[in-house]
N, C-alpha and C positions, 0 to 999 in steps of 0.2 A: 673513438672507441672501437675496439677487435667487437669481432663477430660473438665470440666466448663472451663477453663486458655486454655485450646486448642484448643475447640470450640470456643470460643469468637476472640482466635488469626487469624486461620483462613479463621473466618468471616469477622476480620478487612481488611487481607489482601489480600482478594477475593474482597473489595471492596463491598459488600453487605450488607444491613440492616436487623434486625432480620426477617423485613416482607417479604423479599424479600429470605432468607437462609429459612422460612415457607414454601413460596408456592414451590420451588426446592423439601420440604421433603414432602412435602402435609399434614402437621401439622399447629398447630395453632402460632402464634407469641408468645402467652402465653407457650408452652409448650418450644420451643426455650429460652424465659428469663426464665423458670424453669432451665432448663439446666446447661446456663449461667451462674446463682448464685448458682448451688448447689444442689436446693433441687427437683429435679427430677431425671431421666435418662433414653437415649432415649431403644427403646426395639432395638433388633439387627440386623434387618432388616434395621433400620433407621440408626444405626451405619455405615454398610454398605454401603450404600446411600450415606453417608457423605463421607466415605473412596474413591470413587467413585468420587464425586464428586471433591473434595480437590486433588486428588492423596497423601493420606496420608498414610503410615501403620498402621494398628490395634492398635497394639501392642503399637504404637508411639503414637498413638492418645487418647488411654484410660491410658496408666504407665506411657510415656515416656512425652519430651521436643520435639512440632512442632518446634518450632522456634529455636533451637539450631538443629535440621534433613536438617533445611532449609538454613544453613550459605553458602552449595556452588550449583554450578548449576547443577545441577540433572538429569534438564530437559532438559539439552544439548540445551538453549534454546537459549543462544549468538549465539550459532553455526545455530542454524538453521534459525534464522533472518538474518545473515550473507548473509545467500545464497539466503534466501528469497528474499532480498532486491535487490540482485546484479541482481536474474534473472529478477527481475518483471521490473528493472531500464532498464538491457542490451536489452528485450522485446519492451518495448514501445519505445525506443531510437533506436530503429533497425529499425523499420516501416517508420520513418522519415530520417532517413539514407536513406532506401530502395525509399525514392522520389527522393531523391539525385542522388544517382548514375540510376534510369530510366532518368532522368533529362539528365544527363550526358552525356549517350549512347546513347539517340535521337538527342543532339548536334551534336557528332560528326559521327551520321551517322540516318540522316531525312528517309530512305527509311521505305515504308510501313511493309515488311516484318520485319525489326532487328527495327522498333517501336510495332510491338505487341512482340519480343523476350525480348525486355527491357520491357514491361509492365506484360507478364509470370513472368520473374525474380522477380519482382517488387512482385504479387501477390505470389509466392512460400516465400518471406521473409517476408509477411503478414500472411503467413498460419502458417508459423512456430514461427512466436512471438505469435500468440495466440493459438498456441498448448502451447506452453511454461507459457505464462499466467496462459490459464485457468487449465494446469495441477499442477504448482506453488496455484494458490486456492485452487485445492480441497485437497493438503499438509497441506497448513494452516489449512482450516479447520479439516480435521483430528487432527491433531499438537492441536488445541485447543479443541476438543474433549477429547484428552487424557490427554493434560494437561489445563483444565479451570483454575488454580489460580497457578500463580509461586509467588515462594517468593522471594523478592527484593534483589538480592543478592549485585547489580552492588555497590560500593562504593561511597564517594561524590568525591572523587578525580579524577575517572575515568567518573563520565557525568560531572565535570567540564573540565576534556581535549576534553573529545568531544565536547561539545559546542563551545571551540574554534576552532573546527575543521567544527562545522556547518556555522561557521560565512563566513569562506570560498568554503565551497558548493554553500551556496547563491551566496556569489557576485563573485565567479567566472562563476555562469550560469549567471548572469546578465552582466557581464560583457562580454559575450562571445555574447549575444545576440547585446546589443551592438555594438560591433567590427567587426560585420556581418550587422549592418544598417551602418556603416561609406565606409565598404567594399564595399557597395552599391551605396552610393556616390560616392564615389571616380570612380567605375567600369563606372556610369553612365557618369562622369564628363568629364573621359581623354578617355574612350574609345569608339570608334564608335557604336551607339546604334542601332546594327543588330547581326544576329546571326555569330558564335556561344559566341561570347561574354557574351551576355545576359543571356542564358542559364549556360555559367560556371558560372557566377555571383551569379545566382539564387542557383543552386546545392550546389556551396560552403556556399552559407547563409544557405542551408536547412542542412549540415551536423553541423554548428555550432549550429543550433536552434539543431539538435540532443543531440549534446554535452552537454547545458544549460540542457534540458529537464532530461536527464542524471544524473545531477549534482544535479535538484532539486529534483529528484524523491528518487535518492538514499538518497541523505541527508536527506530530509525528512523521508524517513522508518528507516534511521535509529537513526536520533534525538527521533521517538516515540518505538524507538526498546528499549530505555535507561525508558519511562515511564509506566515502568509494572505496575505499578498502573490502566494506563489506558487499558491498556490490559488485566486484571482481570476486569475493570469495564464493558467492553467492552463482557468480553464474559457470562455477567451474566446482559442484559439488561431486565429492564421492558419491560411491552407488547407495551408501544407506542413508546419507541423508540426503539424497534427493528423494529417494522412496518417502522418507519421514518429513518431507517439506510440502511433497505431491499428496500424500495423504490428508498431511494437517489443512491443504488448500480444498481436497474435497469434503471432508468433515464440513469444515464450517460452510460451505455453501449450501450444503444440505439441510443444517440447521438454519439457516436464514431462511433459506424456502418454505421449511418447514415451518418455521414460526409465523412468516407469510398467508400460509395455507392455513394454522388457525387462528390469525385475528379474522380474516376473509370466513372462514367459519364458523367461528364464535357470533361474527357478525350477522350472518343470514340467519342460523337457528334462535340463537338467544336475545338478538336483538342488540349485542354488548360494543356497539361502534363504538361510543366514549369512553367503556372502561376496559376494553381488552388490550389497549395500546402496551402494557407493560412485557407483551412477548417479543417485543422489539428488543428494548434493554436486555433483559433477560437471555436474547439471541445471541447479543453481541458480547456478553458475559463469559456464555459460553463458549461464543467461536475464541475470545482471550484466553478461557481457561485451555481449549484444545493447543492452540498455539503457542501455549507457554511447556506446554504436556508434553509436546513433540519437537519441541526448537529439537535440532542436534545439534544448535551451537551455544546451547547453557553455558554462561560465562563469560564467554568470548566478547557478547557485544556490550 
């Protein structure tokens, strides 16, 4: 493949338009379609740049075949969504867990002292999901740093098995959330509604709501771990939606803090360890509602 056949392929598969591979080289759109057809070429600076950009070799890039460099995974990039996915999932499914068992430990033992040792526990496996977290993001972003454009390696055979495997993500979190409102009734129905009853009732719903939470999170990363497409799209955004992507990403953290701040407060004032858990859901309700509010790519995925 020409130089023009390599450039073009990489731009296809970066998900970017000539104007857009422009402003990345701080060239004109014009000199880009010179390129593209042939009758220009860039000076070697710009080559550079591009090598950079693309993660491509030189050598591959001006003599060789991108697209034949690019048939296996390179960027060890399965593997590293792998883990991505698992920790950000076992993370945020841990925090909610972690209401569960404070939940639990105040059941079976009300005294003041071992109610703030279960609420210490409680904040030590908040400290460490979003240690976990946030040092899982600055991986990714690195991770897309070095590598902004992978090439599509996955087969159609392998995101058709997964997909069937998504189907079951879903309605197994749904259905676990479910079996945890029937669990409710039933607990309400035959059993004496005082403690500690109410309280194991509650607990056991908040570790299924964990479970669900779990099942969607992961599945979800890893149903869009299968669309590098969008993941090239994604790390090569115009200016207004990355503004509207950086926003929608601090909205919702603010809201999760926020709702943080009053189960931890509802809890010291009113006492409501067991039943304030619902600002959790509720949190994540509406960091979905912001991030449906804000996508700029309605439609697209």
């Amino acid at each position: 493949m020409a130089f023009s056949d390599n450039l073009q392929f990489i731009r296809t598969q970066g998900g970017v338009t000539q104007e857009q591979l422009a402003e990345q080289l701080n060239v004109s759109r014009q000199s880009v379609s010179k390129w593209e057809s042939g009758a220009s070429f860039p000076e070697m600076d710009t080559l550079l740049r591009i090598c950079d950009l693309y993660d491509v070799n030189m050598d591959t890039l001006l003599r060789g075949s991108v697209e034949e460099s690019r048939v296996s995974d390179t960027a060890r990039y399965n593997d590293f969504m792998n883990r991505f996915s698992l920790r950000m999932a076992l993370s945020i499914s841990a925090i909610i867990a972690g209401v569960a068992l404070m939940i639990l430990l105040c059941a079976f033992n009300p005294s003041d002292s071992f109610r703030m040792l279960a609420v210490a526990l409680f904040m030590l496996i908040v400290t460490i999901s979003v240690v976990v977290i946030v040092t899982s993001g600055i991986q990714y972003d690195n991770f897309r740093k070095k590598h902004p454009v992978i090439q599509d390696f996955y087969t159609e055979e392998e995101k058709d098995a997964f997909h069937q495997k998504f189907v079951w993500y879903i309605a197994g979190g749904v259905g676990a959330i479910l079996f945890g409102v029937v669990l409710l009734i039933g607990v309400f129905a035959f059993l004496p509604e005082k403690e500690p009853y109410e309280s194991i009732a509650a607990a056991v719903f908040m570790l299924l709501i964990a479970g669900a939470v779990f099942s969607f999170v992961y599945g979800g990363m890893q149903e869009d771990k299968y669309k590098v497409w969008k993941y090239n799209r994604d790390n090569n955004p115009d200016p207004d939606a990355k503004r509207r992507l950086d926003l929608a990403g601090a909205v919702s953290g603010a809201i999760m803090l926020t709702a943080t701040a009053i189960y931890v407060g509802l809890g010291f004032t009113r006492n409501t360890w067991g039943t304030a858990w619902w600002v959790f859901p509720v949190g994540g309700i509406l960091c979905g509602v912001v991030h449906i509010a804000m996508n700029p790519y309605k439609g697209e995925d």
